[in-house]
N, C-alpha and C positions, 0 to 999 in steps of 0.2 A: 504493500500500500504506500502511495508517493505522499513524504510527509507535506504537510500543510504550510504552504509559504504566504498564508494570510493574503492573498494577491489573486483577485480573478483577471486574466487576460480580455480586456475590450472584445466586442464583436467577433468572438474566437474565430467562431463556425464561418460567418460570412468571408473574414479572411483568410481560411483553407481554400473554403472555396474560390473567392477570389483568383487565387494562388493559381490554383489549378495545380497540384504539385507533384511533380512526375518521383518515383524510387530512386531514379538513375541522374537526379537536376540537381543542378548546383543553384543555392538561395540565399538572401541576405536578409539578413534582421538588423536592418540600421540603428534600433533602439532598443537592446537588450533588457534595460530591465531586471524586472525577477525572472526572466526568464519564459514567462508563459507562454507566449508565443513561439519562441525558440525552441522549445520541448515540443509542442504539437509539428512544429515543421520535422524538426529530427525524428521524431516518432513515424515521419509517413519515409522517411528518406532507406535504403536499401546501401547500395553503392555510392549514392548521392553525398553531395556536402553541403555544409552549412557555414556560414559566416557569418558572425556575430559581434557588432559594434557597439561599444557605451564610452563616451566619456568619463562614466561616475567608476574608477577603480573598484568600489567596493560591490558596485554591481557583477562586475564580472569577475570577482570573490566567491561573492556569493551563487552564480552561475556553474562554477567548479563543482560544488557537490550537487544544487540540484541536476544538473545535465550530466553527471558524471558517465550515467550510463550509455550514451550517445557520442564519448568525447572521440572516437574514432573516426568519426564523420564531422565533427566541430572543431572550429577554430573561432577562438575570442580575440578583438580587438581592440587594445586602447585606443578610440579615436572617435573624432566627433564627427557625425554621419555626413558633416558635407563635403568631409573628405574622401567618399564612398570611392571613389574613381582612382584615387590616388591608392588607396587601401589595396584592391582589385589589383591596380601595376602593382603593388608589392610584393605583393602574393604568386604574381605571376598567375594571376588567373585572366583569364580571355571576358567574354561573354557569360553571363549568369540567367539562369531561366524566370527569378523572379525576385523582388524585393519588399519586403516590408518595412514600412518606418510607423512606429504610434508616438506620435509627438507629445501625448500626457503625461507628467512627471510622473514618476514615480514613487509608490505611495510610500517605501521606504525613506525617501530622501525628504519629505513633506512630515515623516512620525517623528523621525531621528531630531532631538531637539537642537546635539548641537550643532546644525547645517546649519541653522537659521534661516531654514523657508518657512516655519509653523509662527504664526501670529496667536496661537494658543500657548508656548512657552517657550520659555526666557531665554535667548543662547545671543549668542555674538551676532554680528549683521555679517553675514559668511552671503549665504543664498548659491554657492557656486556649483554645478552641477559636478564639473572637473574641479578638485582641490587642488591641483594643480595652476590654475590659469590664475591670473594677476590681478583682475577686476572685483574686485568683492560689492556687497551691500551696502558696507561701511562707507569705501570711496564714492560712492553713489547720490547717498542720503548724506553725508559732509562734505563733498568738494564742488558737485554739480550745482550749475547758479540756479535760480528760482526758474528761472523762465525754460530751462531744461530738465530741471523735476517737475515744472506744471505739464511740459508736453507728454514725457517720456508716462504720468498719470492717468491724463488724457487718452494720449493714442493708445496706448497699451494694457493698460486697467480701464478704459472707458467711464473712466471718474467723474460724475457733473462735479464732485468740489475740488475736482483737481489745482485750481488756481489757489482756495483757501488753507487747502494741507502743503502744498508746497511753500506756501508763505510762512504757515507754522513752523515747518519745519526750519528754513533759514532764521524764522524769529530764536528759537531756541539753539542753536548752533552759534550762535551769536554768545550764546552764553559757556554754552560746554557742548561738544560733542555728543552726538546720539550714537550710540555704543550698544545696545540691546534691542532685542526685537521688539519686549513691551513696551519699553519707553519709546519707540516708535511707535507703537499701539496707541498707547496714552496720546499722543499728539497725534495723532489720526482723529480720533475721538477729539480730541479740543478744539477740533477744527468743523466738526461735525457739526448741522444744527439738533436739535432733538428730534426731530422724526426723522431722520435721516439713522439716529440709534437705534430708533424702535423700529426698524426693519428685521426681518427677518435672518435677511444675509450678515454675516460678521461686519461690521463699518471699514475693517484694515484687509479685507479679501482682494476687491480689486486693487488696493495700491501695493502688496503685499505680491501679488501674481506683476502688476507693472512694473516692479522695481529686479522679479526674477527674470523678466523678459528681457532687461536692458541689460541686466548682470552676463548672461550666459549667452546674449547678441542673439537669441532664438528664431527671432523672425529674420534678422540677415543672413542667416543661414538655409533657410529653407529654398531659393531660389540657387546657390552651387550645389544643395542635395538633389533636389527634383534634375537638373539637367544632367549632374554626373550621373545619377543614378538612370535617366533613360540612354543615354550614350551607352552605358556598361550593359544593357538590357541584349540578348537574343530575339532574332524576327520573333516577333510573337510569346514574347518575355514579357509578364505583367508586373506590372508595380503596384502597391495597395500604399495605399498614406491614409493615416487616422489623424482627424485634428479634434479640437475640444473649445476651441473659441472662433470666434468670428474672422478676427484677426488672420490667424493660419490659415484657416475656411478659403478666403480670400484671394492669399495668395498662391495655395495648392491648384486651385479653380483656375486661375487666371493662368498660372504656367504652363497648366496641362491643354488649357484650351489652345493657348498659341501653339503649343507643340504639334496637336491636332488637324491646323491649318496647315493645308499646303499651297498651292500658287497666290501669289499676292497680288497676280499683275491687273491693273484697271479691266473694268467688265469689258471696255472695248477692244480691249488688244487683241487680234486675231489668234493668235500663237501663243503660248506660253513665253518670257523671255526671262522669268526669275530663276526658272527650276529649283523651286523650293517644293520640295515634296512634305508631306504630315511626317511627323516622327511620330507620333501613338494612334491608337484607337481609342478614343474614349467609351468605356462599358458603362451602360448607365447615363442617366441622361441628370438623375438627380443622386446625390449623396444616398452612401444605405445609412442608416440610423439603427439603432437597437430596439429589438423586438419588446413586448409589453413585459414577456418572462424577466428577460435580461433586467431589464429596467427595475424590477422588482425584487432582484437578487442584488443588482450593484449598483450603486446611486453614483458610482462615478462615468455609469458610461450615457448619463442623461443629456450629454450635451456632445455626443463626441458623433463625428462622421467621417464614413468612410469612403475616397473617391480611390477608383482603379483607371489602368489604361491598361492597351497592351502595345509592345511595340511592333510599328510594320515596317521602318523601312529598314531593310537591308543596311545592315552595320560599314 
């Protein structure tokens, strides 16, 4: 019996399916994780292999024993998924049949208090996915000027008080530095009006997920993941990308559509003269979403969607 990793994998079923995943293919899990996905792909694989990328070290630690029994057909990677392409030349691997990336944190890194993603308790302003990399929460929330902790609010936590808590914050930084996650809490909330607390949602969620987004550069990264990863793609090699905000929604849609297009030349031109062929097929014309069951079992796959392609043109 496979011990319990407190972790259900998003959309499992719909991304095997997706997959399409042959015994004899070689696949990639851009976002290892706990591994849950990683394990259902290696589970269908024979001869086949698996490639598995995380930034977060201790994820692909932790990967080691649950996958242990797979490790023959798996390879783990330190590296953050937009380096999907470069990974692959490393590797000396060609073309791969399929990829997966779930862009939702992981719920390990979110419990773990002293990461400092949890606005529930107290640790340092870390927020780093790689503990490795050099930008933390800390630099963020004390050196960034006002008017780039109101956007960085805004665009990325969708904050209406985005202009009032970024002021809070410089008002009190003026004083001492902001050093912990609750005393960012605490000034979140002072900035807050009173029905704005008597929400239901936490008051520090969205500036708490906008401050992660800026730290670990999340969304600059998904445009060199999605192109590396369809270049690295087999004729007819699918991709599956799961997002969980609008944001990512956005721009996974917008990539794969262009990619989708082929000729650009005006309606009148007789001839073709760009030869720009489609690089994917897009499957599905809307995002898939999680089933009522799903929904009912794991409240974090309540917002999450999943867009596929496949690729056509010849490598």
């Amino acid at each position: 019996m496979e011990k319990d990793y407190g972790h259900r994998p998003v959309l499992l079923h719909e991304c095997m399916e997706a997959l399409a995943i042959r015994p004899e293919g070689v696949y990639v899990d851009g976002t290892l994780g706990r591994g849950g996905h990683s394990l259902a792909i290696a589970q269908r694989l024979t001869t086949g292999r698996l490639i598995a990328l995380d930034r977060d070290e201790t994820a692909l630690a932790a990967a080691e024993e649950r996958l242990a029994a797979y490790r023959d057909r798996l390879t783990l990677v330190h590296s953050n998924f937009s380096r999907v392409r470069e990974v692959l030349e490393a590797l000396d691997v060609g073309k791969v049949d399929g990829m997966l990336f779930d862009l939702g944190v992981s719920s390990p890194q979110l419990d773990e208090a002293a990461r400092g993603f949890s606005y529930q308790q107290d640790a340092p302003l870390d927020m780093r996915m790689d503990t490795s990399a050099g930008l933390t929460a800390w630099e963020v929330v004390n050196t960034y000027s006002e008017e780039e902790l109101r956007r960085i609010l805004f665009d990325y936590g969708e904050e209406r008080y985005a202009p009032k808590i970024a002021q809070a914050i410089v008002r009190r930084r003026t004083e001492k530095s902001v050093e912990t996650t609750l005393e960012l809490v605490e000034i979140i909330r002072s900035a807050m009006p009173p029905k704005a607390l008597r929400e239901k949602q936490h008051p520090a969620k969205r500036s708490f997920q906008a401050i992660r987004i800026a730290v670990n550069d999340e969304l600059g990264e998904l445009t060199p993941m999605l192109r590396g990863a369809v270049d690295s793609l087999r004729p007819n090699g699918r991709l599956a990308v799961i997002t969980f905000h609008s944001l990512e929604d956005r721009i996974v849609k917008r990539e794969l559509r262009e990619m989708a297009v082929g000729c650009t030349c005006p309606p009148e031109f007789p001839v073709c003269v760009c030869g720009k062929k489609p690089k994917v097929r897009l499957l599905g014309r809307k995002p898939v979403v999680s089933s009522p069951e799903e929904l009912e079992e794991n409240h974090r796959a309540r917002s999450a969607k999943l867009r596929t392609a496949e690729r056509t043109e010849a490598p």
